[in-house]
ZADOSE-861336 format. One record per residue: residue number from 1; x, y, z of N, C-alpha, C in turn. Coordinates in pm, whole numbers, padded with zeros to 5 digits. Atoms other than C-alpha are relative to their C-alpha. Layout:
! ZADOSE-861336
+-----+--------+--------+--------+--------+--------+--------+--------+--------+--------+
: num :    n.u :    n.v :    n.w :   ca.u :   ca.v :   ca.w :    c.u :    c.v :    c.w :
+-----+--------+--------+--------+--------+--------+--------+--------+--------+--------+
: NUM :      X :      Y :      Z :      X :      Y :      Z :      X :      Y :      Z :
...
+-----+--------+--------+--------+--------+--------+--------+--------+--------+--------+
This chain:
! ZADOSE-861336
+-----+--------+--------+--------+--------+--------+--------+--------+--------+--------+
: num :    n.u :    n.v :    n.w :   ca.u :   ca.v :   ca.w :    c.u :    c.v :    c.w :
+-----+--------+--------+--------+--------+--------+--------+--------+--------+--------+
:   1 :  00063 :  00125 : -00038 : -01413 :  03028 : -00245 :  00053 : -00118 : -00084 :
:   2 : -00011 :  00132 :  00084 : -01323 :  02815 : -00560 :  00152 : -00023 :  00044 :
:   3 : -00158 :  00055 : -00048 : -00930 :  02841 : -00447 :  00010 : -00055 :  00116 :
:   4 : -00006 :  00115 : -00099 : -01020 :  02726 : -00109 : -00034 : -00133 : -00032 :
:   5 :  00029 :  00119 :  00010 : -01186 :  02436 : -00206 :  00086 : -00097 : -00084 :
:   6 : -00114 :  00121 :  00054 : -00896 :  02317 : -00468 :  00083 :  00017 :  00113 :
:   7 : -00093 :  00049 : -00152 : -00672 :  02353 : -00177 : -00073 : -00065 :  00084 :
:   8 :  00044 :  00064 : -00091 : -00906 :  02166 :  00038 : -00015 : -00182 : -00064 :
:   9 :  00041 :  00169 :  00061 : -00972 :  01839 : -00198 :  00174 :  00028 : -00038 :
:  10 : -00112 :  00019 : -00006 : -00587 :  01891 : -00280 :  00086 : -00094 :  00088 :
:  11 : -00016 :  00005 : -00098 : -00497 :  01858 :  00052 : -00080 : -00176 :  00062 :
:  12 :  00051 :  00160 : -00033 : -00730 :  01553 :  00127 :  00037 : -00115 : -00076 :
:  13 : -00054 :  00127 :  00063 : -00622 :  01333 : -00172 :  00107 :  00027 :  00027 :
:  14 : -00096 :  00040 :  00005 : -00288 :  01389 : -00090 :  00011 : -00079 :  00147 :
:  15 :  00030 :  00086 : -00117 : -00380 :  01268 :  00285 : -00032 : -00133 : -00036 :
:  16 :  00048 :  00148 :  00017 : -00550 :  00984 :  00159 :  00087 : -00053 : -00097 :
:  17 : -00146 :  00049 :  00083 : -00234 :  00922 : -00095 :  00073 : -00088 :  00102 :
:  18 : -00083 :  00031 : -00138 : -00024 :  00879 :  00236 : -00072 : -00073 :  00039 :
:  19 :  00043 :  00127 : -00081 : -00271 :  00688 :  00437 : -00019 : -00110 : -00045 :
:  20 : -00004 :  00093 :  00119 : -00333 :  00412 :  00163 :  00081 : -00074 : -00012 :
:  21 : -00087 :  00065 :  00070 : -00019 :  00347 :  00066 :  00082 : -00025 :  00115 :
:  22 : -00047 :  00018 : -00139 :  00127 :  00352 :  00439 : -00112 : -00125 : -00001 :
:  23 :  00081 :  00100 : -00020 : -00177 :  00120 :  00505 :  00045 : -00143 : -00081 :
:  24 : -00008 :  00088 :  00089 : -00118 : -00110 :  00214 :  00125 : -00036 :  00046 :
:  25 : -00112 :  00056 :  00022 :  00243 : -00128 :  00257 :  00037 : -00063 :  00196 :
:  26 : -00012 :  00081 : -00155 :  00183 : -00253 :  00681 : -00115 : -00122 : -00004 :
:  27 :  00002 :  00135 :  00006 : -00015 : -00522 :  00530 :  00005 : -00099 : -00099 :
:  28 : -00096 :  00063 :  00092 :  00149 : -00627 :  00257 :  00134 :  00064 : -00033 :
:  29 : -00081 : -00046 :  00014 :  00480 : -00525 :  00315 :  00094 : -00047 : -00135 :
:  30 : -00083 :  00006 :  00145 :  00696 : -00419 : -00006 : -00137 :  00027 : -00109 :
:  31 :  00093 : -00015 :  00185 :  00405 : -00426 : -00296 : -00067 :  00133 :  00019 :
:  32 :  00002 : -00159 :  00047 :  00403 : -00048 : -00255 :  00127 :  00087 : -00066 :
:  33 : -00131 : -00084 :  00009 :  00736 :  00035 : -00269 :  00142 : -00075 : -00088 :
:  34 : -00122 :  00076 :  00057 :  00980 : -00208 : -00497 : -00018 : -00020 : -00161 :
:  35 :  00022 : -00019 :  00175 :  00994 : -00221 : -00909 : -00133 : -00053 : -00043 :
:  36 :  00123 :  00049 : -00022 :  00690 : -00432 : -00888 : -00062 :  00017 :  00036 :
:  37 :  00062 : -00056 : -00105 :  00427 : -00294 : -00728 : -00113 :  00001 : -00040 :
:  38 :  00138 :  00011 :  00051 :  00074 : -00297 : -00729 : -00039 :  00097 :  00144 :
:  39 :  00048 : -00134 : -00116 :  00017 :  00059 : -00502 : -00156 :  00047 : -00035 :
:  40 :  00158 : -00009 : -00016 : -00339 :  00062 : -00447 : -00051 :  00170 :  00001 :
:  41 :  00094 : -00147 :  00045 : -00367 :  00443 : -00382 :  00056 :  00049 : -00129 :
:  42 :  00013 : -00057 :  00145 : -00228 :  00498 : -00784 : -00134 :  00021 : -00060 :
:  43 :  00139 :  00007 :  00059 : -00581 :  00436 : -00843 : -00095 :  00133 : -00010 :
:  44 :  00039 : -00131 : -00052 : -00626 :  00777 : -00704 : -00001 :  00107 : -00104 :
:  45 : -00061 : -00084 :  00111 : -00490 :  00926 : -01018 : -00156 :  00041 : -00087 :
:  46 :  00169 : -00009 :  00066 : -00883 :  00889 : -01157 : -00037 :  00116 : -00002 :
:  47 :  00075 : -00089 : -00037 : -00954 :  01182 : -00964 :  00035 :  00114 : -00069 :
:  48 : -00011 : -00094 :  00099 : -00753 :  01379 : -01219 : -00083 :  00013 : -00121 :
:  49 :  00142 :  00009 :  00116 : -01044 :  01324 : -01460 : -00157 :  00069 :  00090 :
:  50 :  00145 : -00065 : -00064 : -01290 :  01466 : -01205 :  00038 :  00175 :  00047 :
:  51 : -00037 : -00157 : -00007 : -01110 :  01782 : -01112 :  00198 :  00037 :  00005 :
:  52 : -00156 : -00004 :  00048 : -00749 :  01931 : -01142 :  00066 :  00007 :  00189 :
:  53 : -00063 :  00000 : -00184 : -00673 :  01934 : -00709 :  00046 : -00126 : -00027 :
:  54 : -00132 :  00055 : -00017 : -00559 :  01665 : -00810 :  00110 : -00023 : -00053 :
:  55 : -00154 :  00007 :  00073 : -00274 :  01727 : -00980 :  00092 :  00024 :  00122 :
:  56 : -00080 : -00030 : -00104 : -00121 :  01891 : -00664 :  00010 : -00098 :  00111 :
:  57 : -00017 :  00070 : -00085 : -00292 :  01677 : -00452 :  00102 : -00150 :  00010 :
:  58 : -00109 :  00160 :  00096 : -00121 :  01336 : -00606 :  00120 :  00036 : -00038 :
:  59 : -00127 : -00082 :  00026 :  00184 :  01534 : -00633 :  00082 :  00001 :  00105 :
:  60 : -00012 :  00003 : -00156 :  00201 :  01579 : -00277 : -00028 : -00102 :  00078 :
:  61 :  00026 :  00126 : -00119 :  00065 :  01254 : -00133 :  00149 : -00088 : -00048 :
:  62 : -00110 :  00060 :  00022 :  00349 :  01099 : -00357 :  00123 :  00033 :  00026 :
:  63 : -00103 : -00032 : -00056 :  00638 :  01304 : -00243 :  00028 :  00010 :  00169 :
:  64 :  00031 :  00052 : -00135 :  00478 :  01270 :  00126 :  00039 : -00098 :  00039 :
:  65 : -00012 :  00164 : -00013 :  00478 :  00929 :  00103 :  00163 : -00049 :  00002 :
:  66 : -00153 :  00005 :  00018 :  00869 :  00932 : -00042 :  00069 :  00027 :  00081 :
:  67 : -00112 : -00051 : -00085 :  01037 :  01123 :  00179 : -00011 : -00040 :  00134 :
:  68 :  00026 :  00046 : -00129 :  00856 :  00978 :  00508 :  00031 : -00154 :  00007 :
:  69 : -00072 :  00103 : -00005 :  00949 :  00640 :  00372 :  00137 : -00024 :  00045 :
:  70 : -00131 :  00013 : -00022 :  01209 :  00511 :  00548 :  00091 : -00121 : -00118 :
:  71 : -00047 :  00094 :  00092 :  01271 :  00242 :  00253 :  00002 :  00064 : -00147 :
:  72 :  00046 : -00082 :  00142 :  01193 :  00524 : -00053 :  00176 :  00049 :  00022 :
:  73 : -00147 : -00078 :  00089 :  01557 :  00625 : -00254 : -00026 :  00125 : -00017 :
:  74 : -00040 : -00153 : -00006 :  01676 :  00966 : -00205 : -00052 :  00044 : -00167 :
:  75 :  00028 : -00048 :  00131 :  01593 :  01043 : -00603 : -00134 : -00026 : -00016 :
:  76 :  00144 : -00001 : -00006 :  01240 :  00912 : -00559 : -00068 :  00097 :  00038 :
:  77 :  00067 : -00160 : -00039 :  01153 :  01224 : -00395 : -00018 :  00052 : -00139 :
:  78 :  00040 : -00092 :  00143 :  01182 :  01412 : -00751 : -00063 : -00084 : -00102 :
:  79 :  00065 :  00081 :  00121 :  01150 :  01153 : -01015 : -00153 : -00054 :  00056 :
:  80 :  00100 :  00011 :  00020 :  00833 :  01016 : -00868 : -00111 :  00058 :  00032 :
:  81 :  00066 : -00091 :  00030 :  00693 :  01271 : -00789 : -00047 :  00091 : -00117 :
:  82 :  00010 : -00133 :  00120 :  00771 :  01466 : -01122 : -00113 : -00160 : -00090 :
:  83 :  00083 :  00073 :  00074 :  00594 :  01134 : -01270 : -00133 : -00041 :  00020 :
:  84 :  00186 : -00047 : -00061 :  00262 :  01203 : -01052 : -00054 :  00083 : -00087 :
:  85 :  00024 : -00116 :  00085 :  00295 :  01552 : -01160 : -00082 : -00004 : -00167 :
:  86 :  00021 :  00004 :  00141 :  00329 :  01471 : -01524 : -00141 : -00093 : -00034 :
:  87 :  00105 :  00107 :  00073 :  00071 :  01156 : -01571 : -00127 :  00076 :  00050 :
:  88 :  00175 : -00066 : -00052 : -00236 :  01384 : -01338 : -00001 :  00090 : -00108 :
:  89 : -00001 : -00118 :  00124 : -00166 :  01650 : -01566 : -00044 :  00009 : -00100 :
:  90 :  00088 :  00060 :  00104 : -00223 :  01458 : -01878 : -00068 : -00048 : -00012 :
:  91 :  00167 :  00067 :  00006 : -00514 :  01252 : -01772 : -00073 :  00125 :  00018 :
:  92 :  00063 : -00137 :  00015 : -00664 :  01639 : -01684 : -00068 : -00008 : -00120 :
:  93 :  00045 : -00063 :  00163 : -00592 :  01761 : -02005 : -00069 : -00111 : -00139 :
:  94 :  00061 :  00107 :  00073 : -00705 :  01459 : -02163 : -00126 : -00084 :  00047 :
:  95 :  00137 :  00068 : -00048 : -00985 :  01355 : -01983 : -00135 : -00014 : -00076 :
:  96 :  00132 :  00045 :  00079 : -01258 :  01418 : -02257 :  00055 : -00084 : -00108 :
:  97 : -00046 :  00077 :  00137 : -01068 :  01208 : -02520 : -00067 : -00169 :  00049 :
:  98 :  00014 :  00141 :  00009 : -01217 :  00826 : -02490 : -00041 : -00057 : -00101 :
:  99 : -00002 :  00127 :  00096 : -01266 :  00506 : -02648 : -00203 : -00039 :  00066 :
: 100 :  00091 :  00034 : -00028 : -01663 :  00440 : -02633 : -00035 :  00052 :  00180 :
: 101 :  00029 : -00071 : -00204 : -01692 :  00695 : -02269 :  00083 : -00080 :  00047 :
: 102 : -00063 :  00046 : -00124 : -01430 :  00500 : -02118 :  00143 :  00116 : -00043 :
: 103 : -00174 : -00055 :  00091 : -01100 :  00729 : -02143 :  00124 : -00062 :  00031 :
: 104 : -00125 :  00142 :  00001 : -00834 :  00432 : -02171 :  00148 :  00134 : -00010 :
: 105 : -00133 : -00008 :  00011 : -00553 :  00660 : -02312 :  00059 :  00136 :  00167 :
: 106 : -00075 : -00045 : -00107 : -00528 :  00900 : -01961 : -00012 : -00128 :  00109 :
: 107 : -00037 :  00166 : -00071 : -00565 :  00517 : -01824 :  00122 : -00002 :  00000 :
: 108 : -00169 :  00048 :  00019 : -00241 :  00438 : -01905 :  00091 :  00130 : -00010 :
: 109 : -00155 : -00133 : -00057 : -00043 :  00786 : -01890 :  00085 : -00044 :  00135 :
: 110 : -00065 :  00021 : -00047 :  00040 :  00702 : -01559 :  00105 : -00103 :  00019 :
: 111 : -00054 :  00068 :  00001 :  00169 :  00394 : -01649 :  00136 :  00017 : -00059 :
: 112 : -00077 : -00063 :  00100 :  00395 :  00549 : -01954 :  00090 :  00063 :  00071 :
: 113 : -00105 : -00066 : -00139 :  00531 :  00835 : -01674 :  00060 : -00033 :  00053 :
: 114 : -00095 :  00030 : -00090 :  00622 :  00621 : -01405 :  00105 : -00120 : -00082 :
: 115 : -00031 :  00103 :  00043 :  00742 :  00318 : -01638 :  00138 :  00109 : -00067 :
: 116 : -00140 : -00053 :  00034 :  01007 :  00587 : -01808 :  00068 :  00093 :  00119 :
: 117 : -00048 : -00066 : -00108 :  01112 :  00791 : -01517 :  00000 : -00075 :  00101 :
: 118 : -00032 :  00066 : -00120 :  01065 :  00546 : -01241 :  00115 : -00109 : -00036 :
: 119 : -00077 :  00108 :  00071 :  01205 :  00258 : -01467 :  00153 :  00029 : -00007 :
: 120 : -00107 : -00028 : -00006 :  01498 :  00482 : -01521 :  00045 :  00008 :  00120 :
: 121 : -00065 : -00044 : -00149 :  01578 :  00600 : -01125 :  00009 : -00168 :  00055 :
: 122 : -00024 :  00161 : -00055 :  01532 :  00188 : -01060 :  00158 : -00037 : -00092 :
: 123 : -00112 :  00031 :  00127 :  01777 :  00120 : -01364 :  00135 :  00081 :  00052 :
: 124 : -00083 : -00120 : -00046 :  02022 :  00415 : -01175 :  00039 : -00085 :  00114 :
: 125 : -00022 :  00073 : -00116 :  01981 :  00242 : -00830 :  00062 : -00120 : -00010 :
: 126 :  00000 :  00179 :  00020 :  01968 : -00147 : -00880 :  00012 : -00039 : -00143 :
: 127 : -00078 :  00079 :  00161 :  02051 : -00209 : -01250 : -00113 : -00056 : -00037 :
: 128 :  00111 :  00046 :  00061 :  01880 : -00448 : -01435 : -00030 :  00028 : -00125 :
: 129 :  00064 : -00028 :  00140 :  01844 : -00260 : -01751 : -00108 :  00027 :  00019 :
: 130 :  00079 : -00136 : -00019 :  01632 :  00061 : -01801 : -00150 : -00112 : -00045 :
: 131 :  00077 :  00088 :  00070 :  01365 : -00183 : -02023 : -00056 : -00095 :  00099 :
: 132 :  00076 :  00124 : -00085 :  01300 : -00430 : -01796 : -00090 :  00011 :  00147 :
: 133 :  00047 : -00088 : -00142 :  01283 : -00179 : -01463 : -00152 :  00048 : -00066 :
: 134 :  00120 : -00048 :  00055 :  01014 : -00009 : -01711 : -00114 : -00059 :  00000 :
: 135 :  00090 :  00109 :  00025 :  00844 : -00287 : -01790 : -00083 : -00022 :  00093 :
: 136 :  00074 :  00050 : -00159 :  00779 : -00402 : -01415 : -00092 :  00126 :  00037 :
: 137 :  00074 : -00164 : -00042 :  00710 : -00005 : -01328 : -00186 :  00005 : -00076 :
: 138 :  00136 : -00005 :  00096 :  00416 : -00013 : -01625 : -00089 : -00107 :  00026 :
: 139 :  00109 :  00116 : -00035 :  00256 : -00383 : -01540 : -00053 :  00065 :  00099 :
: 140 :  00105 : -00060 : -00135 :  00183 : -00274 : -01188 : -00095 :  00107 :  00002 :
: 141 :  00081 : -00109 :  00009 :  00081 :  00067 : -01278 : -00093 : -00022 : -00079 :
: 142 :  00121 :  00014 :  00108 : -00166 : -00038 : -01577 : -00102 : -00137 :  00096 :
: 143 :  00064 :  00087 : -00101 : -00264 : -00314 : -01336 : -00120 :  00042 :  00094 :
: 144 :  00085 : -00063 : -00159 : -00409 : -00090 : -01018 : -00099 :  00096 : -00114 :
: 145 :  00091 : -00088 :  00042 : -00540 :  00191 : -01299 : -00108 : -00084 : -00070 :
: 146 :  00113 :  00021 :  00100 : -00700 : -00029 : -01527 : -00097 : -00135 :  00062 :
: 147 :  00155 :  00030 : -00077 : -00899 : -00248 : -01241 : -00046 :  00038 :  00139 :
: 148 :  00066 : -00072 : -00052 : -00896 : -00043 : -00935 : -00040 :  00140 : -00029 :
: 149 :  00022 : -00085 :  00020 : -00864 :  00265 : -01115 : -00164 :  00032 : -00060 :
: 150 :  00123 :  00023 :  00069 : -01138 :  00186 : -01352 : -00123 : -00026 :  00088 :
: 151 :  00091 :  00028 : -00128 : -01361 :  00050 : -01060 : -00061 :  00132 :  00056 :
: 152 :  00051 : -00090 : -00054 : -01328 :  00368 : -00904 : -00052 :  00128 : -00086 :
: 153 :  00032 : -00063 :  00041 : -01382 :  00544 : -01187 : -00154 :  00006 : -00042 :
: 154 :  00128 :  00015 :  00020 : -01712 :  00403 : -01277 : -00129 :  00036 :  00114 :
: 155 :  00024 :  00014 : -00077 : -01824 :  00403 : -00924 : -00032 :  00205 :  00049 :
: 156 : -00017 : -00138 :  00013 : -01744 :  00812 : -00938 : -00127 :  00082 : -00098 :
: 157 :  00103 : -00003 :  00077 : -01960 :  00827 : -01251 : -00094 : -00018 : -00014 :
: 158 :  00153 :  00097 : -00056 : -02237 :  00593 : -01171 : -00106 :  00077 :  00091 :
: 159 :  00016 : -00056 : -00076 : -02296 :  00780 : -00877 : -00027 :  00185 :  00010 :
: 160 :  00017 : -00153 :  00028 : -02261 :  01103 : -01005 :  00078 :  00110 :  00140 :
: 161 : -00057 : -00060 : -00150 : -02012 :  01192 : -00714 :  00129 :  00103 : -00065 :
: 162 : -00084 : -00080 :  00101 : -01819 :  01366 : -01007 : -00037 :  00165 :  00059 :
: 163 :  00015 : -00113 : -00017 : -02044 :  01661 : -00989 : -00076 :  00051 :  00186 :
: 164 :  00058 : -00056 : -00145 : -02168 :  01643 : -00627 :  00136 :  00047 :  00096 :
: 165 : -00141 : -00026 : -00043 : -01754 :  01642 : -00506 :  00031 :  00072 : -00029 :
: 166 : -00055 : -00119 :  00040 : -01643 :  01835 : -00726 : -00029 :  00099 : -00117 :
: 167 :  00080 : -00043 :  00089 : -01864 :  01998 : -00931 : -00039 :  00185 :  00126 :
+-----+--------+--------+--------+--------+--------+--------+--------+--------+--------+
């Protein structure tokens, strides 16, 4: 029973990964997909603090999302995916560590992840210098986690939809 159900919330955040960020990017085309970005379903990454489906799931909505893009770079398939992988992973395993109950530092993992691995595959593609691709990669990402992420994280908590979801 408990392996169906991480394959079943797996499976749905990585759906709702895809629909999100498809959504977002048909009405604001580009601010999902270009060094800059402010991708609204990253925010999703929260849910690695509520249970571990989503490590796979956010693993999978982001390599979904890549490879069905017709505007996503052939190397985005791995690198940003492996930088889903890596940042759900460590907000997981780090999820009881915070600053006054808020946990800021798996806040910003994903930013750290995609800002050196995305920063680099941008820096590979389009130039620019690895530093500066990073830079952009990390604003956006600390951007969406730390006020829609946060939003939804409180909203998760508040609610107590932590342990009624996935509890």
């Amino acid at each position: 029973m408990k392996k169906s159900r991480i394959l079943t919330h797996s499976a749905l955040i990585a759906a709702l990964y895809v629909a999100l960020t498809y959504l977002q990017n048909a009405l604001i085309p580009g601010s999902a997909t270009w060094a800059i970005q402010f991708r609204a379903s990253e925010a999703l990454c929260v849910l690695a603090l509520f249970t571990p489906a989503a490590i796979p799931g956010l693993t999978i909505g982001c390599l979904l999302f890549n490879i069905s893009f017709a505007g996503a770079l052939p190397l985005d398939f791995l690198v940003g995916s492996l930088a889903s992988l890596l940042a759900t992973a460590g907000m997981y395993a780090l999820r009881k560590v915070t600053v006054k109950g808020y946990p800021l530092l798996s806040m910003v993992l994903p930013a750290v992840f995609n800002a050196l691995l995305v920063g680099w595959e941008l820096s590979v593609y389009i130039g620019g210098g690895f530093w500066l691709n990073a830079l952009y990669v990390a604003v956006g990402e600390l951007a969406v986690l730390l006020s829609l992420g946060t939003a939804l994280y409180y909203a998760i908590r508040t609610r107590n939809l932590d342990k009624r979801l996935f509890g």
